[in-house]
N, CA, C and O atoms as a GROMACS GRO file, in nm:
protein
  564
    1UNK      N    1   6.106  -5.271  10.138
    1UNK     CA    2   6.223  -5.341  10.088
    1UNK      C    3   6.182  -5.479  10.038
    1UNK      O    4   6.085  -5.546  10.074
    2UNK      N    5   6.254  -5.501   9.969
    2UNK     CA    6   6.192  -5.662   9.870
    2UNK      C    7   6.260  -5.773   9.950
    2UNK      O    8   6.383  -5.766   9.962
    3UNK      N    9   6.183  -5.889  10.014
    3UNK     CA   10   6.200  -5.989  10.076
    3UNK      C   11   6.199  -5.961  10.210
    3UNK      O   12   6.265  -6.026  10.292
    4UNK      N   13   6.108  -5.840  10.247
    4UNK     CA   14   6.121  -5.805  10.388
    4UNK      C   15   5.942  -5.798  10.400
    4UNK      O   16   5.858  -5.778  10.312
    5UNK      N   17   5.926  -5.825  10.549
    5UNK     CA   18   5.748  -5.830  10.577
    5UNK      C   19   5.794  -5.763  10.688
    5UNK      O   20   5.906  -5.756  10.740
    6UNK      N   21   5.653  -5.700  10.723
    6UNK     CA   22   5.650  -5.624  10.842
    6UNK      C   23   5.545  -5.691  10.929
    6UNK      O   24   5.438  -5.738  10.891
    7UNK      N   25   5.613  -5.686  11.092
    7UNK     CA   26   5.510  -5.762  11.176
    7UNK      C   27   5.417  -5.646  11.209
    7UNK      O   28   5.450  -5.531  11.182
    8UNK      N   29   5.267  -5.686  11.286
    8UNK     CA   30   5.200  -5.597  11.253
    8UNK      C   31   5.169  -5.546  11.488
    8UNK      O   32   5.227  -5.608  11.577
    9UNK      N   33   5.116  -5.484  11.500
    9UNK     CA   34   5.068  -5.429  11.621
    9UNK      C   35   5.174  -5.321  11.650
    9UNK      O   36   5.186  -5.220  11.581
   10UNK      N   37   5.249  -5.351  11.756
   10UNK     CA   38   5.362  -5.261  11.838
   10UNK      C   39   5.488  -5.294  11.787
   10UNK      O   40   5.572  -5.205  11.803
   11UNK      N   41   5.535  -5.418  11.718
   11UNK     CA   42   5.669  -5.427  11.679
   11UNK      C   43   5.641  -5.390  11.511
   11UNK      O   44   5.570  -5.444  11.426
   12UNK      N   45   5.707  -5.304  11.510
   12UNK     CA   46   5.719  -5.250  11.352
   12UNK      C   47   5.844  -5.294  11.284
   12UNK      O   48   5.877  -5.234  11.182
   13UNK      N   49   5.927  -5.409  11.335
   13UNK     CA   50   6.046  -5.450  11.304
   13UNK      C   51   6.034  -5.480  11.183
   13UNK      O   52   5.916  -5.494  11.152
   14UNK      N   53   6.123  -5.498  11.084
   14UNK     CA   54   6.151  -5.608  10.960
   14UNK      C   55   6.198  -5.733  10.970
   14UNK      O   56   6.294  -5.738  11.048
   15UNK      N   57   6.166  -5.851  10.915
   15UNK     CA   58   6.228  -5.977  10.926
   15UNK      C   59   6.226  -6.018  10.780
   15UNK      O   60   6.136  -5.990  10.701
   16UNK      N   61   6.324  -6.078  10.757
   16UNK     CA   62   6.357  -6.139  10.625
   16UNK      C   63   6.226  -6.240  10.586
   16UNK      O   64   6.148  -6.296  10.664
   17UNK      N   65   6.230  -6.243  10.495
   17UNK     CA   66   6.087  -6.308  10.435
   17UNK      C   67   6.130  -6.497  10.428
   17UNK      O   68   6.057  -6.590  10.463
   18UNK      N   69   6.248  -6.502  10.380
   18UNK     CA   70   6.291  -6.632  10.393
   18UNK      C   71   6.450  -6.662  10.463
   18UNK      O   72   6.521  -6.576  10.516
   19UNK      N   73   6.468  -6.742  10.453
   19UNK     CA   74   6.591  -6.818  10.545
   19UNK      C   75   6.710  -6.841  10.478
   19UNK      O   76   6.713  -6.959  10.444
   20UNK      N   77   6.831  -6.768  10.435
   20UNK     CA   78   6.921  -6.858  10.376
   20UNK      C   79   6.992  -6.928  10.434
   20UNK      O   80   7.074  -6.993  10.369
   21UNK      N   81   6.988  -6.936  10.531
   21UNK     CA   82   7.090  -7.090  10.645
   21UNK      C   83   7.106  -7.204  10.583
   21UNK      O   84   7.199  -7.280  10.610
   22UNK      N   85   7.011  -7.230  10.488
   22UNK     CA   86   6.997  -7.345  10.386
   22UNK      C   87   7.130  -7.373  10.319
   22UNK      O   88   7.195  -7.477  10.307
   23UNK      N   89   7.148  -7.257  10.281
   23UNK     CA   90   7.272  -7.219  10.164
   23UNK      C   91   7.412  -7.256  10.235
   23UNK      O   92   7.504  -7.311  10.174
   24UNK      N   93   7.416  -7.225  10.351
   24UNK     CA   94   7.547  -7.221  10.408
   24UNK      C   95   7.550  -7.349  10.504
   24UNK      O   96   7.654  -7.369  10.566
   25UNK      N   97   7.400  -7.471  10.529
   25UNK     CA   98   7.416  -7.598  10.564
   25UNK      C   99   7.473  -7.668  10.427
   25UNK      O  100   7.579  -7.732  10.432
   26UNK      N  101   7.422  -7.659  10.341
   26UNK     CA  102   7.440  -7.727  10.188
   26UNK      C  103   7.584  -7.748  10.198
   26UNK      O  104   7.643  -7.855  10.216
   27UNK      N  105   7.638  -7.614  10.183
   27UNK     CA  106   7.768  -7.594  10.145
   27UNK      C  107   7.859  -7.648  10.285
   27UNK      O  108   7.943  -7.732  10.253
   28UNK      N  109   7.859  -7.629  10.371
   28UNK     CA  110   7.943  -7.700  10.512
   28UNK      C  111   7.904  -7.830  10.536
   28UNK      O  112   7.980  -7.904  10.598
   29UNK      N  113   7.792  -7.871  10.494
   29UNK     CA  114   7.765  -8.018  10.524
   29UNK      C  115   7.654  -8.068  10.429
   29UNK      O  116   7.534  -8.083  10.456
   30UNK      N  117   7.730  -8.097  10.286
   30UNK     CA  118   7.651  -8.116  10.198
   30UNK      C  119   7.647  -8.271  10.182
   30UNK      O  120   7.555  -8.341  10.137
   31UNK      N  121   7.738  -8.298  10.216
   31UNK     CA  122   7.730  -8.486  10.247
   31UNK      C  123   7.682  -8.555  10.316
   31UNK      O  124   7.658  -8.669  10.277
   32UNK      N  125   7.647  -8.512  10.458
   32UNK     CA  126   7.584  -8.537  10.537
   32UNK      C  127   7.450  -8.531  10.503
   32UNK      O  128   7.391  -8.639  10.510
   33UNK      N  129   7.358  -8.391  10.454
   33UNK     CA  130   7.247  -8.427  10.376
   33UNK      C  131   7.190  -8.539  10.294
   33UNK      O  132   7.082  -8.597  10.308
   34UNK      N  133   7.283  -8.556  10.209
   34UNK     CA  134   7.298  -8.653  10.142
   34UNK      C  135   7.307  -8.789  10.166
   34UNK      O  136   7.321  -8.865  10.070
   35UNK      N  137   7.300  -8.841  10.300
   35UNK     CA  138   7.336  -8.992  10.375
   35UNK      C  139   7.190  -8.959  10.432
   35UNK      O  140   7.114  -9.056  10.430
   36UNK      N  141   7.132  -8.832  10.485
   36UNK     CA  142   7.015  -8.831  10.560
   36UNK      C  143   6.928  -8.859  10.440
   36UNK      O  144   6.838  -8.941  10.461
   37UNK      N  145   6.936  -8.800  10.302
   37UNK     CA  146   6.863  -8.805  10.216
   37UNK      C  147   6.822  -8.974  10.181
   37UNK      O  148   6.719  -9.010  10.126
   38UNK      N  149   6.930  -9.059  10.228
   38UNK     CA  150   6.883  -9.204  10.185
   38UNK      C  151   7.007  -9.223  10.076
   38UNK      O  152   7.009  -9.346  10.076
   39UNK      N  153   7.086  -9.193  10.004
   39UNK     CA  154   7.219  -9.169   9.913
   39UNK      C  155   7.321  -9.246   9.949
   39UNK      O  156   7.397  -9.286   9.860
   40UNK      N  157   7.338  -9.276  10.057
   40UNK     CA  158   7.470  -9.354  10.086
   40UNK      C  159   7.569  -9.233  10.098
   40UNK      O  160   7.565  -9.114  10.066
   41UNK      N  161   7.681  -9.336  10.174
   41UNK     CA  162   7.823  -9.238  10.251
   41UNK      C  163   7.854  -9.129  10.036
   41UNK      O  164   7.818  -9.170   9.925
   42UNK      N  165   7.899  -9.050  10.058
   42UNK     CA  166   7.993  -8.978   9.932
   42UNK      C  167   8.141  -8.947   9.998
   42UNK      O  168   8.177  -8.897  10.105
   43UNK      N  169   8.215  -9.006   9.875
   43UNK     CA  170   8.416  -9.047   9.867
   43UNK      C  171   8.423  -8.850   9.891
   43UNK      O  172   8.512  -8.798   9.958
   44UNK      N  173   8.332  -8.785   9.833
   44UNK     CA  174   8.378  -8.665   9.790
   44UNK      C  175   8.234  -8.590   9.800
   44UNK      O  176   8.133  -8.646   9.758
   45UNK      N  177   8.230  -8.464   9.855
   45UNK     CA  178   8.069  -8.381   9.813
   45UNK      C  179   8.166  -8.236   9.802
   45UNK      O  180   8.272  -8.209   9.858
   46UNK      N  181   8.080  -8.154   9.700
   46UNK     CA  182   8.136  -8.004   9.691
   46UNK      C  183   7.997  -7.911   9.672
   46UNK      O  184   7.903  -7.966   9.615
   47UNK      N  185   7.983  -7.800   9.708
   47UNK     CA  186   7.883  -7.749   9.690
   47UNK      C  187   7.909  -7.645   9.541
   47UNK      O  188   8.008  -7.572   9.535
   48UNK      N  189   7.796  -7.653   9.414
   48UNK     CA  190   7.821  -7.584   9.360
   48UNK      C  191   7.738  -7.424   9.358
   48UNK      O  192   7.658  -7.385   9.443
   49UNK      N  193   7.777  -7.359   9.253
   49UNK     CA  194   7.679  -7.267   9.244
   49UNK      C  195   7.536  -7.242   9.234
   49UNK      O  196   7.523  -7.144   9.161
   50UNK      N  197   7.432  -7.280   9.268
   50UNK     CA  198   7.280  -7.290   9.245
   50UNK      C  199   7.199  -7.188   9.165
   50UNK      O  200   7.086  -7.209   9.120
   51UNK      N  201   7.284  -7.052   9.149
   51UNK     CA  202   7.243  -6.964   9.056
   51UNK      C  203   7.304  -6.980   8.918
   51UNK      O  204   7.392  -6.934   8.846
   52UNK      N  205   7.182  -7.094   8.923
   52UNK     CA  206   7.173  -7.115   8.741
   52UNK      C  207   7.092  -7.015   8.630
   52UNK      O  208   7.131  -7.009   8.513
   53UNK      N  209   6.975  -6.939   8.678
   53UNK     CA  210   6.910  -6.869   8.583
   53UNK      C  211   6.871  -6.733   8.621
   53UNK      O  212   6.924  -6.626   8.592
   54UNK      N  213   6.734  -6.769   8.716
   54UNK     CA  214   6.669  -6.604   8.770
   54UNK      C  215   6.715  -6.656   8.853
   54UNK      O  216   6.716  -6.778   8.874
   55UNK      N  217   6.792  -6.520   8.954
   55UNK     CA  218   6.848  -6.511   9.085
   55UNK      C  219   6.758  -6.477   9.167
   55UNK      O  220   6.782  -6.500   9.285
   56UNK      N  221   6.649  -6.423   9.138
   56UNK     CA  222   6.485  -6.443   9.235
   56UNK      C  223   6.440  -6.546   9.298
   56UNK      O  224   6.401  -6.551   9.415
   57UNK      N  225   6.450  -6.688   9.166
   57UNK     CA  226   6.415  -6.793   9.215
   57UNK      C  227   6.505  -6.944   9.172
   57UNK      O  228   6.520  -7.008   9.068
   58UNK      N  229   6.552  -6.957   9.309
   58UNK     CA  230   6.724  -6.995   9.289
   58UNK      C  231   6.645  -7.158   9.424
   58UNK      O  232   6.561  -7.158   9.515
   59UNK      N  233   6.727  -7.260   9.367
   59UNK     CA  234   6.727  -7.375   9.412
   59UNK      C  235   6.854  -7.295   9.560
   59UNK      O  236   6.946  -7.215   9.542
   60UNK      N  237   6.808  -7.356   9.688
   60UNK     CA  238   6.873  -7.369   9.795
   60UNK      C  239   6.995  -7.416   9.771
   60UNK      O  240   7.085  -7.380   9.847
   61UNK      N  241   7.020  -7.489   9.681
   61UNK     CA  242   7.220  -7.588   9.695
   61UNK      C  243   7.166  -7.711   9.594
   61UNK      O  244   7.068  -7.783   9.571
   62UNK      N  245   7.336  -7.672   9.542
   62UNK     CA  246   7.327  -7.768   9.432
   62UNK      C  247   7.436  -7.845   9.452
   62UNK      O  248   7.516  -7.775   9.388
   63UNK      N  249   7.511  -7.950   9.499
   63UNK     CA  250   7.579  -8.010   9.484
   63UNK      C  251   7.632  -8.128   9.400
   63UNK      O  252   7.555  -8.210   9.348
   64UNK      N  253   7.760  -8.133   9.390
   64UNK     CA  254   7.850  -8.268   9.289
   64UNK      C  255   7.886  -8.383   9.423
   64UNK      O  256   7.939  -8.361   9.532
   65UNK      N  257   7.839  -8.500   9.368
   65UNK     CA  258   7.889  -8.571   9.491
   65UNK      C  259   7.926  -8.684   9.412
   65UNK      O  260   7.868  -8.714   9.307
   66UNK      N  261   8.059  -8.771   9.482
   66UNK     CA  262   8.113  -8.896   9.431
   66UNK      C  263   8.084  -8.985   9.507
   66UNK      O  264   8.166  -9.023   9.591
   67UNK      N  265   7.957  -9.041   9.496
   67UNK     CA  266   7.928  -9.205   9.579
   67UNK      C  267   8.014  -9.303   9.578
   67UNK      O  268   8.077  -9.362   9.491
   68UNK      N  269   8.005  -9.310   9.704
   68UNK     CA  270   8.065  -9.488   9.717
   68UNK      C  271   8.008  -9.594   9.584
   68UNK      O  272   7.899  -9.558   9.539
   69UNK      N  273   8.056  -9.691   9.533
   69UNK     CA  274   8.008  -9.727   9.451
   69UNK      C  275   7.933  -9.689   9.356
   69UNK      O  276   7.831  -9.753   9.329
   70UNK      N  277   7.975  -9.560   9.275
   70UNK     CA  278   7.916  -9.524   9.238
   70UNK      C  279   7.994  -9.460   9.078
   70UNK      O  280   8.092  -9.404   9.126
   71UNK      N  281   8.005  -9.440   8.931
   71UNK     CA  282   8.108  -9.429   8.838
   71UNK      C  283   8.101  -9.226   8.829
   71UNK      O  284   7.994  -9.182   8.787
   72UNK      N  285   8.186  -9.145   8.858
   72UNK     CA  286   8.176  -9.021   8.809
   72UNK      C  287   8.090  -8.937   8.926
   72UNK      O  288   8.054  -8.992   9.030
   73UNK      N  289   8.067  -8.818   8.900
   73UNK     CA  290   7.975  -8.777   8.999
   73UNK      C  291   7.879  -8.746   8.971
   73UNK      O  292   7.854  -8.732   8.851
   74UNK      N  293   7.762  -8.716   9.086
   74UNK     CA  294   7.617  -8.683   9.028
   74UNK      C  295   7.588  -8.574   9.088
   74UNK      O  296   7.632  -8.565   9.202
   75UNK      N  297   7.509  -8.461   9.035
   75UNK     CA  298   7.460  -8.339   9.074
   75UNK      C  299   7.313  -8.388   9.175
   75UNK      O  300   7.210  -8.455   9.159
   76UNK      N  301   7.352  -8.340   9.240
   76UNK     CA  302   7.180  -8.349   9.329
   76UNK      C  303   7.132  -8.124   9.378
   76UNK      O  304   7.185  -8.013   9.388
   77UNK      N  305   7.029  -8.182   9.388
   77UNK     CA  306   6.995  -8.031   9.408
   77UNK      C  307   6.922  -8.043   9.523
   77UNK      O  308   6.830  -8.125   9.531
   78UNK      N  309   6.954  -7.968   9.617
   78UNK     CA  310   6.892  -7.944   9.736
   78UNK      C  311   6.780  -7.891   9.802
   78UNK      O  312   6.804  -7.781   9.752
   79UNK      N  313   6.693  -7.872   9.859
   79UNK     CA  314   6.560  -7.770   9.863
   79UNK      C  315   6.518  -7.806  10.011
   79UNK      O  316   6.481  -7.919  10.043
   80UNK      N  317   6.530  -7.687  10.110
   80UNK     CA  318   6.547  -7.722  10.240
   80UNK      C  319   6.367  -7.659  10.292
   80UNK      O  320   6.298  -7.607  10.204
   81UNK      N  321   6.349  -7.664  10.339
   81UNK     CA  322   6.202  -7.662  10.382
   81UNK      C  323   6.161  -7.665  10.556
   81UNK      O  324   6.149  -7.762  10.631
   82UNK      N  325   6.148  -7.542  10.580
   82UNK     CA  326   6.101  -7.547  10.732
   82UNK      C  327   5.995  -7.662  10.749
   82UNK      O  328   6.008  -7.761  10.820
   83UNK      N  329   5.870  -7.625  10.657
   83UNK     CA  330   5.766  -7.702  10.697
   83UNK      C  331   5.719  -7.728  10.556
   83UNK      O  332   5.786  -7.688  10.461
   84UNK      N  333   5.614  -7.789  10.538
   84UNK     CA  334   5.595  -7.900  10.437
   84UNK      C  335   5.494  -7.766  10.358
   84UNK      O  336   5.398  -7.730  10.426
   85UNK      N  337   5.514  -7.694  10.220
   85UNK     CA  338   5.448  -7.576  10.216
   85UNK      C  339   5.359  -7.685  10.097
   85UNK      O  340   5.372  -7.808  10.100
   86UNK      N  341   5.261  -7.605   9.986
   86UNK     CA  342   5.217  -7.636   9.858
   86UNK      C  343   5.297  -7.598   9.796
   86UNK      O  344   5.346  -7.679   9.716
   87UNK      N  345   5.340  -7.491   9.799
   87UNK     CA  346   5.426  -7.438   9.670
   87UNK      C  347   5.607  -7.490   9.646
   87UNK      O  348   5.692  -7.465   9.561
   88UNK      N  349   5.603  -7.552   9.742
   88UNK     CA  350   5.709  -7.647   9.725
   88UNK      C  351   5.749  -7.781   9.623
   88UNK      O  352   5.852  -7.841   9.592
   89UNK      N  353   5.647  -7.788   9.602
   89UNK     CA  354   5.659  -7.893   9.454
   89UNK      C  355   5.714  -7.778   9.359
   89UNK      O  356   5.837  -7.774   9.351
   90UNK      N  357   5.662  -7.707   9.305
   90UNK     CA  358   5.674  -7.582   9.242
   90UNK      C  359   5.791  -7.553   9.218
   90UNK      O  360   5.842  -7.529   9.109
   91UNK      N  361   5.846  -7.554   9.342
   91UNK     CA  362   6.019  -7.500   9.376
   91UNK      C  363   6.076  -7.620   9.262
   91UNK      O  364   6.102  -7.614   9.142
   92UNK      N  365   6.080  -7.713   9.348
   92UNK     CA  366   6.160  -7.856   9.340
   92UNK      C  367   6.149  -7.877   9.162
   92UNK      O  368   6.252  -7.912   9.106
   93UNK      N  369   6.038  -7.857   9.086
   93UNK     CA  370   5.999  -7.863   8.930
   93UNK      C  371   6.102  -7.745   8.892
   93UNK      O  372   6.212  -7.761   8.839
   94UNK      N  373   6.047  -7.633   8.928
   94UNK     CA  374   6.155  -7.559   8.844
   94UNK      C  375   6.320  -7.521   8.875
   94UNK      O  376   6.396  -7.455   8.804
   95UNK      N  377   6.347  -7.587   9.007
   95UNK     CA  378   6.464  -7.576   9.009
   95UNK      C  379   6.493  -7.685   8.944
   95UNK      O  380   6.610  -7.677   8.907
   96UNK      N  381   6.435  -7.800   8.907
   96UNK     CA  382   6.536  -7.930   8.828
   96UNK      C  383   6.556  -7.867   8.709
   96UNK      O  384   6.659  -7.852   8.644
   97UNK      N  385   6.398  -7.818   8.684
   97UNK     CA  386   6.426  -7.758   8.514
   97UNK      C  387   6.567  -7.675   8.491
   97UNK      O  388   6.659  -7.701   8.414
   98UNK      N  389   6.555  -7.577   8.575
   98UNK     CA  390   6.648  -7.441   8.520
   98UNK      C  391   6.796  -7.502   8.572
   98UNK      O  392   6.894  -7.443   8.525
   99UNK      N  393   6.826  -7.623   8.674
   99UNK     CA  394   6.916  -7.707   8.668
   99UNK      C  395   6.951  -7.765   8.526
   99UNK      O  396   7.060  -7.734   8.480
  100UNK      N  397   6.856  -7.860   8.442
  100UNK     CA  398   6.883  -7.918   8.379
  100UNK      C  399   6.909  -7.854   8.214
  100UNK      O  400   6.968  -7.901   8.117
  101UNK      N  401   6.818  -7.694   8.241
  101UNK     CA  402   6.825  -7.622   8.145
  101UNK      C  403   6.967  -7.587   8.095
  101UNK      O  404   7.013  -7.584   7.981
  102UNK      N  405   7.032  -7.557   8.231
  102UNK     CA  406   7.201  -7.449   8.270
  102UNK      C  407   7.273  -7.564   8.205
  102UNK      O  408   7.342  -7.544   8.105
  103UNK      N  409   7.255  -7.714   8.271
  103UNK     CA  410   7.382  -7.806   8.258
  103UNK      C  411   7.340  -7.919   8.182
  103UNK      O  412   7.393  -8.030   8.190
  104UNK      N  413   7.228  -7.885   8.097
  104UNK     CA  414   7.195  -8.029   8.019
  104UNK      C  415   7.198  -8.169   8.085
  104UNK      O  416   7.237  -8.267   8.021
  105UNK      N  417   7.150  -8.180   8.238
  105UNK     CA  418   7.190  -8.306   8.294
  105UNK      C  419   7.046  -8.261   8.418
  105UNK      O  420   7.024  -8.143   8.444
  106UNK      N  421   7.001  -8.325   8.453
  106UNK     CA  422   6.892  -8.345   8.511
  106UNK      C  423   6.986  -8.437   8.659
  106UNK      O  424   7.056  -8.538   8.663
  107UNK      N  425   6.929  -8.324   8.777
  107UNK     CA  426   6.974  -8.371   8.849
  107UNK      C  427   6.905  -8.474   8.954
  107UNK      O  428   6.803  -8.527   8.911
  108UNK      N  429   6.943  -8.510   9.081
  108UNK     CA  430   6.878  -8.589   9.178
  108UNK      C  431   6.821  -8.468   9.273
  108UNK      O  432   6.896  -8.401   9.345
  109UNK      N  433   6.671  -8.448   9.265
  109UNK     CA  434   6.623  -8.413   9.369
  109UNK      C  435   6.654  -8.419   9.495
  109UNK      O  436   6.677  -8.534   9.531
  110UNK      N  437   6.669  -8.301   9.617
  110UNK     CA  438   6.599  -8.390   9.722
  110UNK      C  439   6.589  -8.259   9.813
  110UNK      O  440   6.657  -8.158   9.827
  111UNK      N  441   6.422  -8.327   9.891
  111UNK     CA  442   6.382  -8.227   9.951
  111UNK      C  443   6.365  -8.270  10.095
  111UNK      O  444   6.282  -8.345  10.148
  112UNK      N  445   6.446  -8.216  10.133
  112UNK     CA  446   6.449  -8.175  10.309
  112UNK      C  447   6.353  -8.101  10.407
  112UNK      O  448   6.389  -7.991  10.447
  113UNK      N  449   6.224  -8.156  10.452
  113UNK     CA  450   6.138  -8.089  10.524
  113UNK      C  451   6.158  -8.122  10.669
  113UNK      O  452   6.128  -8.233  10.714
  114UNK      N  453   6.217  -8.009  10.756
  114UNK     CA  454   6.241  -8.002  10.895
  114UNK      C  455   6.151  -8.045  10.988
  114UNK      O  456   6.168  -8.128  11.077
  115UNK      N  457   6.029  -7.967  10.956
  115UNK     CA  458   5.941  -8.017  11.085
  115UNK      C  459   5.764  -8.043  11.002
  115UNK      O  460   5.712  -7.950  10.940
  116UNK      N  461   5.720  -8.129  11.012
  116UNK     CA  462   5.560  -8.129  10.993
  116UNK      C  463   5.481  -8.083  11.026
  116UNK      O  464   5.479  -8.047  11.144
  117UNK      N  465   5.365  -8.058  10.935
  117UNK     CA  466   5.304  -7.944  11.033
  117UNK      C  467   5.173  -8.022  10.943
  117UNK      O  468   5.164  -8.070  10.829
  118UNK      N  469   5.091  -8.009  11.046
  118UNK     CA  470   4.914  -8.097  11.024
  118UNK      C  471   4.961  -8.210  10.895
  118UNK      O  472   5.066  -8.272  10.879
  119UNK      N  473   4.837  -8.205  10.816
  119UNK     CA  474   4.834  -8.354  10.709
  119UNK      C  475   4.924  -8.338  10.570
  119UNK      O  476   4.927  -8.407  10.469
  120UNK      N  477   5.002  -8.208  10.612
  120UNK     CA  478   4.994  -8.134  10.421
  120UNK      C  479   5.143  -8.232  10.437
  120UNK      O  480   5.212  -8.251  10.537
  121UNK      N  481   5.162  -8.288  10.285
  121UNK     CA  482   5.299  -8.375  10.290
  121UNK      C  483   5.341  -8.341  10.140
  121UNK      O  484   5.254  -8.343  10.053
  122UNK      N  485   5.447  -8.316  10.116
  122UNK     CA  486   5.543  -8.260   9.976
  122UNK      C  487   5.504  -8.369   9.904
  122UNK      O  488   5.506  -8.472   9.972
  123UNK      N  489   5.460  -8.387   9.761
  123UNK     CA  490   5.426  -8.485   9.697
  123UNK      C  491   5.552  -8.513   9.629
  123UNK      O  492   5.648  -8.437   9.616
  124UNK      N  493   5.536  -8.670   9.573
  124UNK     CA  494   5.668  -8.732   9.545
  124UNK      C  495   5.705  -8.697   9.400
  124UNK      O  496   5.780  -8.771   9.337
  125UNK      N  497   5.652  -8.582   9.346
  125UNK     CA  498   5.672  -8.578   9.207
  125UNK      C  499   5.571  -8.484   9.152
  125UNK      O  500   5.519  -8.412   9.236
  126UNK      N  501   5.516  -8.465   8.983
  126UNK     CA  502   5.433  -8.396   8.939
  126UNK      C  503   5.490  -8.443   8.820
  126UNK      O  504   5.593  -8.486   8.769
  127UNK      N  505   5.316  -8.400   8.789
  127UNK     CA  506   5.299  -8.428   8.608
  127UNK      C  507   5.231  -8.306   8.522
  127UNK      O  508   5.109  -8.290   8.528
  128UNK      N  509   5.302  -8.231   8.451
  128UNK     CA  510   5.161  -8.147   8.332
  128UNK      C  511   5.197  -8.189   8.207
  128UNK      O  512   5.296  -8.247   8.163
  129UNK      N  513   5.076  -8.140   8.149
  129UNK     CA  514   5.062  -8.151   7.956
  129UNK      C  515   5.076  -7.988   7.946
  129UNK      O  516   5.058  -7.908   8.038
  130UNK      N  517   5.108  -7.961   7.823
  130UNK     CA  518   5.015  -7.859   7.715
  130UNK      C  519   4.896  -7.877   7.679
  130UNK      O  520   4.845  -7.989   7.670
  131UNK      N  521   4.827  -7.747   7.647
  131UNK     CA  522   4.660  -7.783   7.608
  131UNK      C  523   4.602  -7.896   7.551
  131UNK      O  524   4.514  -7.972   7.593
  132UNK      N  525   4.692  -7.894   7.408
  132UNK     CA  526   4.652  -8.014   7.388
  132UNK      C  527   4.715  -8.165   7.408
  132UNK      O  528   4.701  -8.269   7.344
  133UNK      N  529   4.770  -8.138   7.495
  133UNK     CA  530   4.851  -8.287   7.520
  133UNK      C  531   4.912  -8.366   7.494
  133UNK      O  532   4.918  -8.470   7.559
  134UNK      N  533   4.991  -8.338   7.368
  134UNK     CA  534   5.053  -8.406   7.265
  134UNK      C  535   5.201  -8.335   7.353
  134UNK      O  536   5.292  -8.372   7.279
  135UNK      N  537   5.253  -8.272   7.443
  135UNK     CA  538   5.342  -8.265   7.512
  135UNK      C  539   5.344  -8.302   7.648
  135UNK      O  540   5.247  -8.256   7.706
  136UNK      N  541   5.422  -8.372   7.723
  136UNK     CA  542   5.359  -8.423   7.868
  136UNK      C  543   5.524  -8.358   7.952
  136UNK      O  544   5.613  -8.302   7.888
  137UNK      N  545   5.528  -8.381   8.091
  137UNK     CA  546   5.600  -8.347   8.159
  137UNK      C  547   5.592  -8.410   8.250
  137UNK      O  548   5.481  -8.402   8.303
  138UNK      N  549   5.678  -8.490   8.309
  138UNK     CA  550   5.696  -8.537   8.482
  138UNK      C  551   5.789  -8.574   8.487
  138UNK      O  552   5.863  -8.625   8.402
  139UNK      N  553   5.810  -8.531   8.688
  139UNK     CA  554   5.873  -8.520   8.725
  139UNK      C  555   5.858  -8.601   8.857
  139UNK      O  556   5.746  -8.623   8.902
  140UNK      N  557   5.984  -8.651   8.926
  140UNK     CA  558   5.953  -8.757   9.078
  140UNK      C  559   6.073  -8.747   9.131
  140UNK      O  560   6.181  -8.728   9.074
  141UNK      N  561   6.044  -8.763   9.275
  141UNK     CA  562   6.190  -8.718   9.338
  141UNK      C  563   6.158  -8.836   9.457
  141UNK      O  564   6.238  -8.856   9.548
   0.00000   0.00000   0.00000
């Protein structure tokens, strides 16, 4: 079955390959994230839809939030993280993209890593070119 691993010896069980609890913290307490994130209190948070493109590979929560002092609302996108992976930059790049692709608005990152694990730490951003470099890309959260 797709998104299922099998443990290996005597338990032949299935376990889900990843976690959506993410999805349903976002959405019940998406404001609160958002004050942990460093954001300040929000007048207003709503969780929106996060399936903006491929439903394979879907940003954790996307929310609209109305800051305190702040004019209109801003989309932030969410990305919840047991532990601090590599391929998590990865995530965070193409979910802004296919964010910014869907709604022409480039949102506020932010990535939520639960627990640390040894030296590996989510980098604050990324940069690529095309071959020849006359196109650049970056990104910072």
């Amino acid at each position: 079955m797709p998104g299922l691993v099998r443990k290996s010896g005597a338990e032949e069980a299935t376990v889900p390959q990843f976690d959506r609890s993410s999805k349903w913290l976002i959405e019940h307490h998406g404001a609160s994230l958002l004050r942990l994130a460093g954001f300040g209190p929000a007048r207003s948070c709503k969780a929106l839809h996060a399936e903006v493109v491929q439903p394979g590979q879907l940003p954790d929560g996307l929310l609209e939030a109305h800051l305190e002092g702040a004019e209109g609302p801003r989309l932030f996108l969410v990305e919840i993280a047991t532990y601090p992976e590599t391929r998590t930059i990865r995530q965070l790049a193409r979910d802004a993209l296919l964010t910014y692709l869907d709604r022409e608005l480039l949102p506020e990152v932010v990535a939520l890593v639960l627990h640390p694990r040894g030296r590996l730490r989510v980098a604050r951003g990324m940069e690529t070119a095309s071959p020849s470099g006359e196109t650049r890309l970056e990104l910072t959260w």
